[in-house]
C-alpha positions as CSV (number, residue, x, y, z in Angstrom):
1,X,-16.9,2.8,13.0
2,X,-20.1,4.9,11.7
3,X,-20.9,4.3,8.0
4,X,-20.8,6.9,5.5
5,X,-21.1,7.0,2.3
6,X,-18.2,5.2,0.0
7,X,-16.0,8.3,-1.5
8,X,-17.5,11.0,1.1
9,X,-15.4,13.5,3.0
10,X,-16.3,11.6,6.1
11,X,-15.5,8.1,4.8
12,X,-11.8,9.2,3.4
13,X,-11.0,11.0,6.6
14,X,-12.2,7.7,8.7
15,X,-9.7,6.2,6.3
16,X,-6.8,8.7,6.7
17,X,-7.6,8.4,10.9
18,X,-6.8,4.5,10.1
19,X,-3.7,4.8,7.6
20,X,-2.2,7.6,10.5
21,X,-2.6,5.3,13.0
22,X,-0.1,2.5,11.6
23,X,2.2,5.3,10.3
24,X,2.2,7.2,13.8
25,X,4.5,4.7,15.6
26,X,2.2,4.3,18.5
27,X,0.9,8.0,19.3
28,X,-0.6,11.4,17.3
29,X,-3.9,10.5,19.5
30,X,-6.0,7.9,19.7
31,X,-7.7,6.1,16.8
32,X,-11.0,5.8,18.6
33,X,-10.8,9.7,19.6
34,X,-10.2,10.5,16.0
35,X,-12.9,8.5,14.8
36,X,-15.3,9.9,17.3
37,X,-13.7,13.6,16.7
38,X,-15.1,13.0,12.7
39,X,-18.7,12.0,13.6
40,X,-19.0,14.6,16.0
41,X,-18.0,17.1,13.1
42,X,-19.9,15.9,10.7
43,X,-23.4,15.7,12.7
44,X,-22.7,19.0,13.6
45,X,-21.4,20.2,9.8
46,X,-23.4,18.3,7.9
47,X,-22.8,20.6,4.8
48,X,-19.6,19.2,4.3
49,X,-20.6,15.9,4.4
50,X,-21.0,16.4,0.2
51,X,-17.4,17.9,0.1
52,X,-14.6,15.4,-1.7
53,X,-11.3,15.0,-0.4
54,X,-9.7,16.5,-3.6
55,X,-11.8,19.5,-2.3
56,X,-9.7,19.6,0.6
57,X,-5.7,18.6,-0.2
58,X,-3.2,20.2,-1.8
59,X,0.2,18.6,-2.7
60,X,3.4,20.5,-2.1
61,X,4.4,20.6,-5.8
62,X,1.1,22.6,-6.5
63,X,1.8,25.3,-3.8
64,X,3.0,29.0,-5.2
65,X,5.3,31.4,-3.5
66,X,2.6,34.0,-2.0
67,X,0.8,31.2,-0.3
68,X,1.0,31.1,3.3
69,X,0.3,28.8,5.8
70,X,-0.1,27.7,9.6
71,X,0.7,24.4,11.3
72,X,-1.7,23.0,13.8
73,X,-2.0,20.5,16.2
74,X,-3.4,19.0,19.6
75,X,-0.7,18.9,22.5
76,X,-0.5,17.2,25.5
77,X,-1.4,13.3,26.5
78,X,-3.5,11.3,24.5
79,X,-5.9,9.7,27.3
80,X,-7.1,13.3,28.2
81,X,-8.0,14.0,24.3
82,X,-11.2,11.8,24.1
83,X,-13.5,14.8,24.8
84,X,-12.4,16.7,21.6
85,X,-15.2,17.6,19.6
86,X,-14.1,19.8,17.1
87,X,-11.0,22.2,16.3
88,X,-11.9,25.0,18.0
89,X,-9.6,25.4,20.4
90,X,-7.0,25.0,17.4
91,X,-9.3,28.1,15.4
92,X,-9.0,30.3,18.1
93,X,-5.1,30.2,18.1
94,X,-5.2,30.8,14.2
95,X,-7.2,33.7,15.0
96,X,-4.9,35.2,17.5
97,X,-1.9,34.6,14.6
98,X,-3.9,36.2,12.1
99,X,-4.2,39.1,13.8
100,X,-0.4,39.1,15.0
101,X,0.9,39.3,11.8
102,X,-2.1,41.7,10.1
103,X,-2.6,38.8,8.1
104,X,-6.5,38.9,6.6
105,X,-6.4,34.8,5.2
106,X,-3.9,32.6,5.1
107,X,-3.9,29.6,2.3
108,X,-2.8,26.5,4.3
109,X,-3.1,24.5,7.3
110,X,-0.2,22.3,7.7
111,X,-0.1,18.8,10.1
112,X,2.6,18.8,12.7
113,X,3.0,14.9,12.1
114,X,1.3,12.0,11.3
115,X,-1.1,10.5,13.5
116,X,-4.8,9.9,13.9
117,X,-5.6,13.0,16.1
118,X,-3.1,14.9,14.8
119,X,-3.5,14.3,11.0
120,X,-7.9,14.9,11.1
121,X,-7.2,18.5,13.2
122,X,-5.4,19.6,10.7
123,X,-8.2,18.3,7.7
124,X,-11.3,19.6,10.3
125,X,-9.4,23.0,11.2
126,X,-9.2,23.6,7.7
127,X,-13.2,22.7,7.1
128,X,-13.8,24.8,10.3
129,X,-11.8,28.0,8.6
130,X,-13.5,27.7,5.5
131,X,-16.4,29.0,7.3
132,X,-14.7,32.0,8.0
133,X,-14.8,35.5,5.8
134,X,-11.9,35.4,3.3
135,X,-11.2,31.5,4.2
136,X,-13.5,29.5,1.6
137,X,-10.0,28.8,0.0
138,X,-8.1,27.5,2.6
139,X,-6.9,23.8,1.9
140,X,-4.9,21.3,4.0
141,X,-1.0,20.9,2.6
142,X,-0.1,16.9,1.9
143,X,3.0,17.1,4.2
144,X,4.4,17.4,8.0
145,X,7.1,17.6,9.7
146,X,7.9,13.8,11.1
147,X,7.1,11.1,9.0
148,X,5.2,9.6,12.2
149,X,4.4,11.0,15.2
150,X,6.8,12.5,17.8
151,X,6.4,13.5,21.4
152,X,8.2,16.9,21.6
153,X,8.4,19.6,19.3
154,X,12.4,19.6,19.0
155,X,11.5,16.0,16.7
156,X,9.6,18.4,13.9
157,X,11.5,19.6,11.1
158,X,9.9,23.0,11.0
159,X,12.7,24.8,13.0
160,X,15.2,22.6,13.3
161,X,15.6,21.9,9.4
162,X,13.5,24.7,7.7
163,X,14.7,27.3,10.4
164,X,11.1,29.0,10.7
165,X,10.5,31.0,13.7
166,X,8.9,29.4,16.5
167,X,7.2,32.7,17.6
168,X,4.6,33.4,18.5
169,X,3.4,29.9,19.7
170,X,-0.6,30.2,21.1
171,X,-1.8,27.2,23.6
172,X,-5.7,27.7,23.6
173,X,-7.8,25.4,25.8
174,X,-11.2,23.7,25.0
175,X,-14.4,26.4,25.3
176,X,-15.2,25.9,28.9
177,X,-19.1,26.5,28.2
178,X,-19.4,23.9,25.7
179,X,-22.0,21.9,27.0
180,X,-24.1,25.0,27.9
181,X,-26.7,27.0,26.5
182,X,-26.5,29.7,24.4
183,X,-26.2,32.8,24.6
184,X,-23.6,32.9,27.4
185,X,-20.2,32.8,25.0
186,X,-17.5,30.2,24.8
187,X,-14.3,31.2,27.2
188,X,-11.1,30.1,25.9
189,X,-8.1,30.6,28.1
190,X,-5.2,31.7,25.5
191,X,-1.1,31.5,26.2
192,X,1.2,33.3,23.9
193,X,4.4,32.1,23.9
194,X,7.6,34.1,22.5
195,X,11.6,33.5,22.4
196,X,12.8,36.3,22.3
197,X,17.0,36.9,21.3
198,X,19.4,38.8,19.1
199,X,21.1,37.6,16.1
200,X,24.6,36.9,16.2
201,X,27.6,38.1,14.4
202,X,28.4,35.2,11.5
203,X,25.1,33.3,12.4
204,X,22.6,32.4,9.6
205,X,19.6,32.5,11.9
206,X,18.1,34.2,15.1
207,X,17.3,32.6,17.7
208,X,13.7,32.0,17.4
209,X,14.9,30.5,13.9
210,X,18.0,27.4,15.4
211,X,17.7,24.4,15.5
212,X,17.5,24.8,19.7
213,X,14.2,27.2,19.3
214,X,11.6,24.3,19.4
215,X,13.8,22.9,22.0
216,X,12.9,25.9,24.3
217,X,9.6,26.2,23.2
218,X,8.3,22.9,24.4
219,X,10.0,23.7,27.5
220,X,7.8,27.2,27.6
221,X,4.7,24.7,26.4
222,X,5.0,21.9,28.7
223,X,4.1,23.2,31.9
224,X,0.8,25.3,30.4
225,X,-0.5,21.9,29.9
226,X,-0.1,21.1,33.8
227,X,-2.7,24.1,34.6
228,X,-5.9,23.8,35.4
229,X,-7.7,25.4,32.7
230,X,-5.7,23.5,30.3
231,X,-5.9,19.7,32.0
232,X,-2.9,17.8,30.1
233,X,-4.0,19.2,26.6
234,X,-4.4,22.3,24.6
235,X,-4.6,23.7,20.8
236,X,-1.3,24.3,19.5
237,X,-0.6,26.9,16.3
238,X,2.8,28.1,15.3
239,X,5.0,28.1,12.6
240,X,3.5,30.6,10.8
241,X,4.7,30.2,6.9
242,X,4.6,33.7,4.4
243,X,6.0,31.6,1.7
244,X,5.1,28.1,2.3
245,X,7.4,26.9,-0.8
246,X,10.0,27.1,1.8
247,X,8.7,23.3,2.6
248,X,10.1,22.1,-0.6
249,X,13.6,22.6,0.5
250,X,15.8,19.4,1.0
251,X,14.4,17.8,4.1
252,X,12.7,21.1,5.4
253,X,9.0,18.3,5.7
254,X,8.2,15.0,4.9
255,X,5.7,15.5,1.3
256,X,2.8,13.1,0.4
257,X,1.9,11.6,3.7
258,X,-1.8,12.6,4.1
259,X,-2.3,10.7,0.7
260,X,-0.3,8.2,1.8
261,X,-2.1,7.4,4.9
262,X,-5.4,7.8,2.9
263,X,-4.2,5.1,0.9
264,X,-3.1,2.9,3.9
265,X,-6.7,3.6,5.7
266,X,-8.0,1.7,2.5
267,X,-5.9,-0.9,2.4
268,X,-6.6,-1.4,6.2
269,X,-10.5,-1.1,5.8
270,X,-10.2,-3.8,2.8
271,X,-8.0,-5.6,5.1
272,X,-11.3,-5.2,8.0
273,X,-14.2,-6.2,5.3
274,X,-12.6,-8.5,3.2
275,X,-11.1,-10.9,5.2
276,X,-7.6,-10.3,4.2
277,X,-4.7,-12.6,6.1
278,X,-3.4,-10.6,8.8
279,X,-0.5,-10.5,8.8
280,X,0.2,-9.5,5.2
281,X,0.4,-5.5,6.0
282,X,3.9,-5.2,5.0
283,X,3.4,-6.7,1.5
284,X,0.2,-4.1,1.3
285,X,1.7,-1.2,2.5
286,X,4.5,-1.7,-0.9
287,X,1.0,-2.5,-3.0
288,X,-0.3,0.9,-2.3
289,X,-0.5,2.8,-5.9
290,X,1.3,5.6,-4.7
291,X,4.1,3.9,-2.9
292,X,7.2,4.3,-5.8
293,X,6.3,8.1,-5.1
294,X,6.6,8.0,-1.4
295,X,9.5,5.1,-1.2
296,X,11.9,8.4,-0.6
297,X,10.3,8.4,2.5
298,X,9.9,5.1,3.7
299,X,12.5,3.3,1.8
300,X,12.2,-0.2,4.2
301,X,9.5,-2.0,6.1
302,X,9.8,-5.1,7.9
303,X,8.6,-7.5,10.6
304,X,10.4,-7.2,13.5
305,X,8.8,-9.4,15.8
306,X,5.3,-11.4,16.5
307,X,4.0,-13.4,19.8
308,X,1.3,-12.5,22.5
309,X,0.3,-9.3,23.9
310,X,0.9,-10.0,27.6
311,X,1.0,-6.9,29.5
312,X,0.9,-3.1,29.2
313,X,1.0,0.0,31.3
314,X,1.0,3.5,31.3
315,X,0.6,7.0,33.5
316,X,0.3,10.5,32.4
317,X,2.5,12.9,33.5
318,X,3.6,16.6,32.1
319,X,1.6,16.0,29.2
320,X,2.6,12.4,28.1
321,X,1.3,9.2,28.4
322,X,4.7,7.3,29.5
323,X,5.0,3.3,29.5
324,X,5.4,-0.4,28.5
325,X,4.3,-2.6,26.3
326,X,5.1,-6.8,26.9
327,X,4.9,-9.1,24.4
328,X,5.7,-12.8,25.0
329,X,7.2,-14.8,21.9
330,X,5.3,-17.4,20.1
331,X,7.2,-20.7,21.3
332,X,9.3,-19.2,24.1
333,X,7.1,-18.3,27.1
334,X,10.7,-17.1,28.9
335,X,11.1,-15.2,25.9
336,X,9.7,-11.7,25.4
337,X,10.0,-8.3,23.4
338,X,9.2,-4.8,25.2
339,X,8.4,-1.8,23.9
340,X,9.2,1.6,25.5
341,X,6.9,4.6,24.7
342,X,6.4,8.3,25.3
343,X,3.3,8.9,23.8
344,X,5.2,7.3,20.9
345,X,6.8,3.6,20.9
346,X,10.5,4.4,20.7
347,X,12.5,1.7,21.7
348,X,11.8,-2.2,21.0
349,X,13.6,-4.7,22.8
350,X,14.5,-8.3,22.8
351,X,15.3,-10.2,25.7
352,X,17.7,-12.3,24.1
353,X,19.7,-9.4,23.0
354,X,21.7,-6.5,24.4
355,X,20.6,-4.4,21.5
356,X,17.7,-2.9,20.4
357,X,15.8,-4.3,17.6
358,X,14.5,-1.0,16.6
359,X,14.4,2.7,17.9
360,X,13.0,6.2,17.1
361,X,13.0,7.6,14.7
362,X,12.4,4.8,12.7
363,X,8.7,4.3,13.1
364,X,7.6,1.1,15.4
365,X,4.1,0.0,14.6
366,X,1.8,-3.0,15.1
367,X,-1.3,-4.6,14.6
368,X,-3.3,-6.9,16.5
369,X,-5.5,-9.4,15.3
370,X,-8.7,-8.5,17.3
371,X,-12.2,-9.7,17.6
372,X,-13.6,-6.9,15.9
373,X,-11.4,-6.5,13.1
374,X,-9.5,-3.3,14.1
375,X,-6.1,-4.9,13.4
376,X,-4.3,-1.2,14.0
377,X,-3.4,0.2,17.2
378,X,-2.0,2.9,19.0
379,X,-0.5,3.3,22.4
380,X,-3.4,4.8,23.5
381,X,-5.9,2.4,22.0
382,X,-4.6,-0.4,23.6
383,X,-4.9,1.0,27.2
384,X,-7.7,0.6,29.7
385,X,-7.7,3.1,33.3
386,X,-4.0,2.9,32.7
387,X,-3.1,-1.0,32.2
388,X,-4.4,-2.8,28.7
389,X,-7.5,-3.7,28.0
390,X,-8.5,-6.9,29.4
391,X,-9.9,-7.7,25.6
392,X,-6.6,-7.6,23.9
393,X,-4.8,-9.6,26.6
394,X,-3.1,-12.8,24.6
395,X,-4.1,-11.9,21.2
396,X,-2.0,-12.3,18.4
397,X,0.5,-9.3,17.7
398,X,2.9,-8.3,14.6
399,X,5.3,-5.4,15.5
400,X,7.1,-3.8,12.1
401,X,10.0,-1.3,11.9
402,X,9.5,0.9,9.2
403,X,13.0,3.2,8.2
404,X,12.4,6.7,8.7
405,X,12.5,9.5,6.4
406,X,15.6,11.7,5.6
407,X,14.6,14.6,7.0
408,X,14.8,12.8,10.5
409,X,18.0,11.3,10.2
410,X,20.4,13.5,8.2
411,X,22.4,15.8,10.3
412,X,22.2,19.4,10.4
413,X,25.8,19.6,8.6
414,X,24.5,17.7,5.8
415,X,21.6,19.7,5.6
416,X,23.5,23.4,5.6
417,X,26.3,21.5,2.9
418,X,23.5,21.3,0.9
419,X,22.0,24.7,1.1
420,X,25.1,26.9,0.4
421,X,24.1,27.8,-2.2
422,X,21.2,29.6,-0.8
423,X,22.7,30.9,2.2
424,X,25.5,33.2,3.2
425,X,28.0,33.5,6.2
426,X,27.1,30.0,6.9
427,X,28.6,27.6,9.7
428,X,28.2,24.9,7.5
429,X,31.5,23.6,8.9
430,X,29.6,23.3,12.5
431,X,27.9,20.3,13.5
432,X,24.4,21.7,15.0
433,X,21.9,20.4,17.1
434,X,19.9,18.6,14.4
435,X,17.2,16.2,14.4
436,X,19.3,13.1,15.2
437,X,21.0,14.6,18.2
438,X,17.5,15.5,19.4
439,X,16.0,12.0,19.1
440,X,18.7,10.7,21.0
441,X,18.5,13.0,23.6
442,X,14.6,11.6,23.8
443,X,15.9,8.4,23.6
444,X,17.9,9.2,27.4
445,X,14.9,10.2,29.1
446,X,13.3,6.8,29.0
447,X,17.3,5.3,29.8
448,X,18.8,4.3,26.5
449,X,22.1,5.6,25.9
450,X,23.7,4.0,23.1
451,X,24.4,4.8,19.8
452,X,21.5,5.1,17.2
453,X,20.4,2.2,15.5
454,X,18.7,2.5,12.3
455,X,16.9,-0.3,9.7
456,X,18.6,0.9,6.5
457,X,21.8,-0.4,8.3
């Protein structure tokens, strides 16, 4: 990891890459890509190299009602991400939003989830659009829309709790002349993607506003990633907020998680420098300062298993990175734990038990105690030409189950009960397809088809 400067722009963001990548549950891109994405930046930018982070987040609480805001992300399978340089592909779809809605600024960029990739495009977009006429004010907004990171875009509380239209969605590729000379111009190839439907009669949103939208935009979304020009990943904007106070509706985003994963990337780099027992993480991540603030959030974390890394695999397909991860326990060789993933890890097992021991949403993370003093891990990182790397193979590893926040697990119902206030002709009687029904129906693709087991139980 390149050193900068203790309290630099580059230096927090290094440690918000390492506090995402516990919190992601396994996926939001690679570590390594995202701390490779920040020096590239900053070698290139070196300007902002004097900026501070408070220079660059905003808290919910401090956001007013004529702010907008856009959410951003990188989509597709986190082994093709490694060539990302900078957010441009992600600028170019802002751009094309921008002009959609005759908009001349807007105030915020807003994370998708948590996660190392995930969490630093959102911070380096917002660098990039500073540079940009009308854009010197644009911050990054302390929330998103998981809690962790997810695999599909029906597991993001941005449609299917806050009801914000999906449309339009841009896919943007990476410039295709990047590694040749001016003056011949970067070519992006740009998708827009629209839903298009009527509202109707007694409904309290459209249709690019249910809780289905996302649902039918990642089906729009996936196979643009299977093209060509797009090779497994792309620059994803949508969610295009006029008024993003909307986010500080009851379980409409998950608030305080880029400061909380700041504060976790310290803790884990103190952890790296200081020699700190390994596997103390779960005491640390209740030490953090800001932890009573975020407890909402996380209200549980706990050890759920440690032992060997054995064996893991994976393949990329339709823009995930699908596979297995083997861990043999401590003093039972015949004894093991498995963890399913999708990008994300959503489904631990124990061989001795019928049951899972943990399952999405609640987050499933680990750490490793490495060599070189890593310690955290995701999916990705682990992986080596599609089987893990040959250097982690019997090393000591701690999985934890951390309880996921509200906004993941309350149902729809429960949700529009406690809105009714605010909205008319509501079917607040109806169960809807809310978040829970759409992690289990995750949850099926990789075969589990039981009921939903969570860690505040």
């Amino acid at each position: 990891m390149t050193e900068y400067a203790v309290g630099s722009l580059p230096y927090e963001l290094q440690n918000i890459a390492l506090g995402a990548c516990f919190l992601g549950s396994g996926g939001g891109g690679k570590l390594k890509t995202s701390l490779k994405y920040i020096d590239d930046y900053f070698s290139a930018n070196k300007e902002f190299q004097n900026f501070q982070i408070a220079d660059l987040i905003t808290d919910l609480k401090d956001a007013k009602p004529n702010e907008s805001g856009i959410v951003v992300a990188y989509m597709g399978a986190p082994q093709k991400m490694d060539e990302i340089k900078c957010p441009d592909a992600v600028c170019e779809g802002i751009k094309k939003i921008m002009d959609y809605k005759n908009a001349d600024h807007i105030d915020y960029i807003i994370p998708v989830e948590i996660g190392p990739v995930s969490s630093i495009t959102a911070c380096l977009t917002a660098l990039k659009m500073k540079m940009t006429p009308k854009m010197q004010n644009v911050h990054v907004l302390n929330v998103d829309g998981a809690g962790r990171a997810v695999p599909t875009l029906d597991l993001i509380s941005y449609t299917t709790n806050a009801h914000v239209s999906v449309n339009p969605t841009f896919l943007c590729s990476e410039n295709e002349n990047e590694n040749k000379k001016p003056p011949e111009a970067p070519v992006y190839h740009q998708i827009k993607l629209e839903i298009f439907g009527d509202k109707k009669p007694g409904a309290v949103f459209s249709d690019d506003m249910d809780s289905g939208a996302a649902s039918k935009m990642e089906s729009l979304a996936r196979p643009v990633l299977n093209m060509a020009e797009f090779d497994q990943r792309a620059g994803l904007v949508m969610w295009y907020f006029d008024n993003v106070t909307k986010l500080k509706e009851d379980y409409a985003s998950v608030p305080g998680t880029l400061t909380f994963s700041l504060e976790q990337g310290r803790v884990i780099r103190s952890m790296q420098s200081e020699n700190w027992e390994f596997s103390k993480i779960e005491e640390l991540f209740k030490s953090q300062s800001i932890y009573p603030a975020i407890k909402e959030n996380y209200p549980a974390i706990r050890e759920m298993c440690r032992g060997k890394l054995i064996s893991a695999t994976t393949s990329t397909a339709g823009g995930f990175d699908v596979g297995v991860i083997t861990i043999e326990d401590e003093g039972d060789s015949a004894h093991h734990y498995t963890i399913i993933f999708q990008n994300e890890s959503l489904i631990l097992w124990d061989s001795n038990y019928a049951d899972p021991l943990a399952m999405a949403p609640d987050l499933i993370s680990y750490s490793i105690k490495d060599k070189q003093k890593q310690y955290v891990f995701t999916n990705g990182d682990i992986m080596l030409n599609g089987k893990l790397n040959e250097d982690l193979e019997g090393t000591e590893i701690i999985v934890y189950g951390i309880a996921a926040p509200e906004a993941l697990t309350e149902s729809d119902k429960k949700i529009m009960d406690k809105r009714k206030d605010i909205l008319s002709n509501t079917n607040a009687d109806v169960e809807h397809n809310a978040l829970p029904e759409h992690y289990m129906s995750i949850l099926n693709t990789v075969g589990y088809y039981g009921r939903c087991k969570s860690l505040k139980e």
